[in-house]
N, C-alpha and C positions, 0 to 999 in steps of 0.2 A: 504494500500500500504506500503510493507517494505521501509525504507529507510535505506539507505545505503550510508557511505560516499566512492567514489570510490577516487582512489587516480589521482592526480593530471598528463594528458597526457603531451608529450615531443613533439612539435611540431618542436623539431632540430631533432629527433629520424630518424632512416633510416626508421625506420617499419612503415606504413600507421598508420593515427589515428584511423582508422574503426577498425584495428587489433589491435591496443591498450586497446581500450574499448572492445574489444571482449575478450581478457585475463584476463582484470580488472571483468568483470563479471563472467567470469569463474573461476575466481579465490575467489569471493562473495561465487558462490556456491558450487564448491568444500569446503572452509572451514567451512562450514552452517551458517555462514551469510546471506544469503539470503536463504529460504527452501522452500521445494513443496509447490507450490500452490500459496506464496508470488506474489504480484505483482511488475513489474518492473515498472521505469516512464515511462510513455508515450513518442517517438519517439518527438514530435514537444516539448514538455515541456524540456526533456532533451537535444537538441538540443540547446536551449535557454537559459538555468542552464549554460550550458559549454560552448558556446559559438562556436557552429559547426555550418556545414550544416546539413539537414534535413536528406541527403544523405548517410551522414557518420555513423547516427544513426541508420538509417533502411542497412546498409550494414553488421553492427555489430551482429544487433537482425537476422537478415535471417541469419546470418552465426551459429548464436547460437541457432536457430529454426529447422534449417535442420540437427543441429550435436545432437538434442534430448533436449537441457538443455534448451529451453525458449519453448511455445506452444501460439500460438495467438490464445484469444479467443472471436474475433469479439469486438463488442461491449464492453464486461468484459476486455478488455483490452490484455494485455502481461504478460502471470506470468512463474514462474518456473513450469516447468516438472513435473507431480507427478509420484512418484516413485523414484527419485532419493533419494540417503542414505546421504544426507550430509558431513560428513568430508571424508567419504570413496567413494565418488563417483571420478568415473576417467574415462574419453572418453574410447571410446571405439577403440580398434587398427587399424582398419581401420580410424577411425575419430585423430587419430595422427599420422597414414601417412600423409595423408591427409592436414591437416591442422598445422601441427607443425609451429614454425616460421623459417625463414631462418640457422638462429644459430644453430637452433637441426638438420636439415634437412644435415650441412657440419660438423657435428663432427666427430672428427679422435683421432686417438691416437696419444701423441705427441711423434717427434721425440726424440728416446733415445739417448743418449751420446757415440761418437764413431761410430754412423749408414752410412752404408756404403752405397756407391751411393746416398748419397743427400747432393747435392751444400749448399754456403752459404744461406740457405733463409730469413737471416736476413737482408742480405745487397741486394736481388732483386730490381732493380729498380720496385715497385709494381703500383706507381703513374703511371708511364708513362705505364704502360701496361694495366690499367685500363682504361687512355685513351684511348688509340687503342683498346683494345675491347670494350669500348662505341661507336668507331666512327665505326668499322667493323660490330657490331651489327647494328648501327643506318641504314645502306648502304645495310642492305639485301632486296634482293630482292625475290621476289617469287621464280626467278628460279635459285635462291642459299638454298632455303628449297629441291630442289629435290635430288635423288642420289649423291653423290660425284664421282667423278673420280677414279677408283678404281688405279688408275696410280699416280694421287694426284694432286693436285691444278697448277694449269700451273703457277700464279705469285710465288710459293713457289720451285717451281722445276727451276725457270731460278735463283732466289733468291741462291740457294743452290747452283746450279752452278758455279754462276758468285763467291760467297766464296770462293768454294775450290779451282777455278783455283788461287784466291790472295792468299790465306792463306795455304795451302794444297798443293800447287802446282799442280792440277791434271787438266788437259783438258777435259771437257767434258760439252756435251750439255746437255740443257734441257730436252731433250727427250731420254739421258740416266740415268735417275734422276728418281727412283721408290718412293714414300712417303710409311711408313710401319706404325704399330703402336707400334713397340718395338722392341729390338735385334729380341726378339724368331721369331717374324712373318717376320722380316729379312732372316731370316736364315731358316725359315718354307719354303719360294719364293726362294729360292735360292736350298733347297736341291728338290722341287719341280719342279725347274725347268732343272735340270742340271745333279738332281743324281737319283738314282734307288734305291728299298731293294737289301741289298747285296752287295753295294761298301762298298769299305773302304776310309776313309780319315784322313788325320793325324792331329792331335790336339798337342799342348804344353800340359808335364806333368811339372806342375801342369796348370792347366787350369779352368776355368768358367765353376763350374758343370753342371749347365743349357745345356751347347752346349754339354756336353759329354750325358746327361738326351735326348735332343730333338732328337739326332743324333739316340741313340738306340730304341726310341722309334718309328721313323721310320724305321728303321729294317737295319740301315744305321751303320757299324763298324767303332768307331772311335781308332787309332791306337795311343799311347801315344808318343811321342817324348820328350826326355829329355831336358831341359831350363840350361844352364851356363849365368855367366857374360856379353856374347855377344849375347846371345835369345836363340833362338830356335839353337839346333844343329841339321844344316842343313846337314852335313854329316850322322848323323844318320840318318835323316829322308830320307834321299835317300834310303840306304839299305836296311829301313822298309818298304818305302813305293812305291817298284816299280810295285806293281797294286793299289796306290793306285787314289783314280778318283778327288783329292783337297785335299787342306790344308788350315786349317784357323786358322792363326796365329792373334797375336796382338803385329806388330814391334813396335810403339812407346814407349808404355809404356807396358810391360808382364804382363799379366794379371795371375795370383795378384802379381809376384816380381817384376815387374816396368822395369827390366832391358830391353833396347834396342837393338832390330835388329842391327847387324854390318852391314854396307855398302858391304862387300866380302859373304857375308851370304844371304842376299836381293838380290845379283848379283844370288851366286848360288841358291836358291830357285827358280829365276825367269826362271833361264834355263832348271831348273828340269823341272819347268811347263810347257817352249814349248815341251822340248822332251819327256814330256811323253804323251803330249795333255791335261794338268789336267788344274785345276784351283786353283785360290790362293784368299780366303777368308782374307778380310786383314780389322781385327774387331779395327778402332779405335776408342773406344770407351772415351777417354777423351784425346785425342794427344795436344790438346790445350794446357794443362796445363804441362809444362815441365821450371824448375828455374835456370838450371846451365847454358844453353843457351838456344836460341832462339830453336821453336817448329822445331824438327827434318820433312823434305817434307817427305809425304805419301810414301810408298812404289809402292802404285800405279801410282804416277809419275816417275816413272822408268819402267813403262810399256810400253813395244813399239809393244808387239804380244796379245795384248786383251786378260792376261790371268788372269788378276787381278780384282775382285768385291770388292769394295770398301764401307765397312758400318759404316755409320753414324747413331749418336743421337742426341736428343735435352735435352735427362735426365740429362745428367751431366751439361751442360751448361747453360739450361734454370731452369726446375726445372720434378722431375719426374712423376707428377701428368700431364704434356701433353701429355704424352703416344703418341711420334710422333718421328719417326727417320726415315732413308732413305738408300736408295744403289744404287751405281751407277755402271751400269752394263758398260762390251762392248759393242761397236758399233753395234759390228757383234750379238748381240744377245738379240738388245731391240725386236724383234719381238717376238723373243722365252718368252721374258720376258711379255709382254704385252699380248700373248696370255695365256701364267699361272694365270695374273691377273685377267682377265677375267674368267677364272674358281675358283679360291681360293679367290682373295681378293674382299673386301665388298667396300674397299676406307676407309678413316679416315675423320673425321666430319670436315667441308669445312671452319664453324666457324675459328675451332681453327687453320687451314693452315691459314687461310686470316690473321689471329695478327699475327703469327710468320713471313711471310712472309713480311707482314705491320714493324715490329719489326728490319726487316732486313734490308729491302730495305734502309729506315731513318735513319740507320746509326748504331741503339741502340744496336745491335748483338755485332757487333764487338767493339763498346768500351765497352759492359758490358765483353767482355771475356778480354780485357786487364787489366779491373781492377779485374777481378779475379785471373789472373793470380797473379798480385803485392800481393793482399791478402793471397791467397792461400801461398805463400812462406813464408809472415811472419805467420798464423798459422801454418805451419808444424813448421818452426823455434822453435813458443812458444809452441806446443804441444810436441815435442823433448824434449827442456828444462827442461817445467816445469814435465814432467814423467822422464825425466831420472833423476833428483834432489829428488824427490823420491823415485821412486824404484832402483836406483844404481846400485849395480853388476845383481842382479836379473834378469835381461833381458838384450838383446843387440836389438838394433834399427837398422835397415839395413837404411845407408845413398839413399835412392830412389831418381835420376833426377826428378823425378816429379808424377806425378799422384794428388791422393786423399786421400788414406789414405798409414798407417806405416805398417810395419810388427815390431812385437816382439817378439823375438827370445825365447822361453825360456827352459831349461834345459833337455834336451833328455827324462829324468825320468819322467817328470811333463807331464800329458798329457791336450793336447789344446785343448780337448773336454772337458772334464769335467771343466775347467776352463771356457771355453765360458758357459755352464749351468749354474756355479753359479753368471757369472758376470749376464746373463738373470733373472734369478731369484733376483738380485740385482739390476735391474732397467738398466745397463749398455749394450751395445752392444758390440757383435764382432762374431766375423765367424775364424772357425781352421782350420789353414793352411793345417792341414793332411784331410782333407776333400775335396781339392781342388786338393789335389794327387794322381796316380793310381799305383806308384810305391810302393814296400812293405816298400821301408825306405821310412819310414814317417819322414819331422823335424815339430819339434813342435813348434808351432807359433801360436800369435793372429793378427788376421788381423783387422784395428781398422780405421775408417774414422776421420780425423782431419779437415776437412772442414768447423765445425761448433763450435771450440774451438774459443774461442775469445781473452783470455791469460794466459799468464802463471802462473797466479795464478787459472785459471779453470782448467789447466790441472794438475797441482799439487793438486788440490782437488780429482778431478778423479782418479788422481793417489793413493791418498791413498787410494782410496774405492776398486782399484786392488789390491793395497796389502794387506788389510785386506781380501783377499778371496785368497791368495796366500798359 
């Protein structure tokens, strides 16, 4: 019988000890420490040596018996596999899907520096959310494994409600409250349900490629409308777009210049929509987060003729790995919406509506966005600073009310493509503003998220890794 000293198990460990000792011996014979044929201790002997149950032992050996590397042979005991190569043997691919441990099974790439669309996730309350998916998990019942609602969770839809009419200012019921699983599949139910191949509808230039990509690729013409200091220019968008069938704008914050919808602009927009009969796509996507004053009310609480759909997320505020957001339709047209759902949408997994809605209901929603709010302001603050203390004349920072990330202006010649390539090849993030454009005057810009700058001495490090590729 080989012996083998295996290393000492962690009984604080999150990982079961069955699985501990199932790696300790796989890892015996991956490094030929233990070889073909060797035998292992016997289950009730080893059991006793370390001081387990019987149970834990034989959970270990069956898990390394069924993956090839142990062979029970009655009587003669438990030995290694013959045939395996010792230093060079490695599971086999299916046998690490399979069985990897937790930690291999959630690896991701980490977030790069300046990545846009993802909140603080350092400062997530993660404790308390942890709990409420223990106690939301603990609470399932059988007849919460079956389909979801393809409409979305009924505590999640009054939950979202009862928000926007405090926060948002907007009126609306539960049962005008669709749960999605992202902008696109937002905007998927809405041009699904509302539009045809062959409208047209007017978008902001510059705008969220994504909407201009999903629009054409249903067969759907998105018509560019020019963005000033005060939004969208609605006067233009009138004369562009008198067949056209909606408009989906982003008043709070312009997506990506941040500038804000005027109040005389919102007005007329909204009258364009009754007299033409269209509707008005009104994407805001992080309206929460606004530092010169308090969060500007929705556009669509100045709806008084149901021409307004109203889309929400939970990426920016929660975190973007929920893949959960929402739309609240008109009155006059949960029917039409409810029957789209039932042919297009699948529903989103009921799990994860019951903690969001759990998350809301208790209060933790709304005071985690007000301390993001406080934070969010002192990193843009120190992400300003500490890059503009660096790079100096080089760039100019457009002062933005609010959002998430900067824009940086930089020099008509210099192009913000090829500069976003090399900061990617350089480990750093950003997306170019002529990318986001449809008009032939491109300005050149990098668009950079600050959310996850923590101070000014990070962002002056940052900062010079931009200038060295300047």
């Amino acid at each position: 019988m080989a012996t083998v000293r295996l290393s000492a198990l962690d009984p604080t460990s999150g990982e079961p000890l069955y699985r501990q000792l199932y790696w300790r011996i796989r890892k015996a014979i991956n490094a030929g420490l233990l070889k073909p044929g060797d035998r292992v201790p016997a289950a009730r002997a080893l059991a006793k040596e370390l001081g387990l149950a019987r149970g834990t032992i034989d959970s270990a050996y069956s898990l390394l018996i069924s993956e090839g590397y142990l062979q029970a042979s009655g009587q003669a005991g438990t030995r290694v596999a013959l045939g395996l190569s010792g230093k060079t043997t490695s599971p086999p691919a299916c046998a690490m899907t399979q069985t990897a441990p937790l930690v291999a099974i959630r690896q991701h790439s980490a977030v790069l520096p300046f990545q846009m669309g993802v909140p603080a996730l350092d400062v997530f309350p993660r404790k308390v959310w942890a709990q409420i998916s223990a106690r939301c998990a603990r609470s399932t019942q059988p007849q919460h494994m079956a389909h979801p609602s393809v409409y979305g969770l009924q505590a999640l839809r009054s939950a979202i409600a009862t928000y926007l009419q405090v926060a948002r200012g907007i009126s609306c019921s539960p049962a005008q409250v669709f749960v999605t699983g992202g902008y696109r599949e937002t905007l998927a139910l809405i041009a699904q349900a509302l539009l045809a191949p062959g409208d047209q509808v007017l978008v902001e230039d510059p705008c969220y490629p994504p909407t201009r990509r999903l629009l054409e690729h249903l067969h759907i013409s998105p018509i560019g409308v020019a963005v000033d200091p005060d939004g969208l220019c609605v006067s233009r968008a009138i004369e562009a777009g008198h067949n056209a069938r909606a408009a989906i704008v982003t008043p709070a914050h312009q997506s990506p210049l941040c500038v804000s919808l005027s109040l005389p602009r919102r007005l007329a927009l909204l009258e364009w929509a009754e007299r033409q009969h269209a509707w008005i796509v009104e994407d805001d996507y992080d309206g929460e987060y606004r530092y010169v004053s308090r969060p500007l009310p929705a556009l669509k609480s100045l709806d008084r003729e149901g021409r307004v759909l109203y889309s929400g997320t939970f990426s920016k505020v929660l975190f973007p790995g929920m893949r959960l957001a929402y739309l609240v339709v008109p009155a006059t047209q949960v029917e039409r919406f409810e029957q789209t759902c039932h042919t297009f949408q699948g529903g989103c997994p009921e799990l994860n509506q019951a903690i969001v809605a759990t998350f809301m209901v208790e209060g933790h929603f709304a005071r985690h966005i007000q301390r993001m709010r406080k934070l969010y302001s002192e990193r843009r603050t120190m992400a300003v600073s500490g890059l503009k203390s660096v790079l100096g004349e080089r760039v100019r920072i457009d002062a933005n009310p609010g959002g998430m990330h900067l824009i940086l202006r930089l020099d008509v010649h210099q192009s913000d493509r090829a500069m976003v390539q090399r900061m990617r090849q350089a480990g750093l993030f950003a997306e170019a503003l002529s990318e986001w454009q449809q008009r032939e005057e491109k300005p050149s810009g990098l668009l950079l998220g600050f959310a996850n700058i923590d101070s000014v001495a990070t962002a002056q490090a940052l900062g010079r890794r931009i200038l060295a590729l300047m």
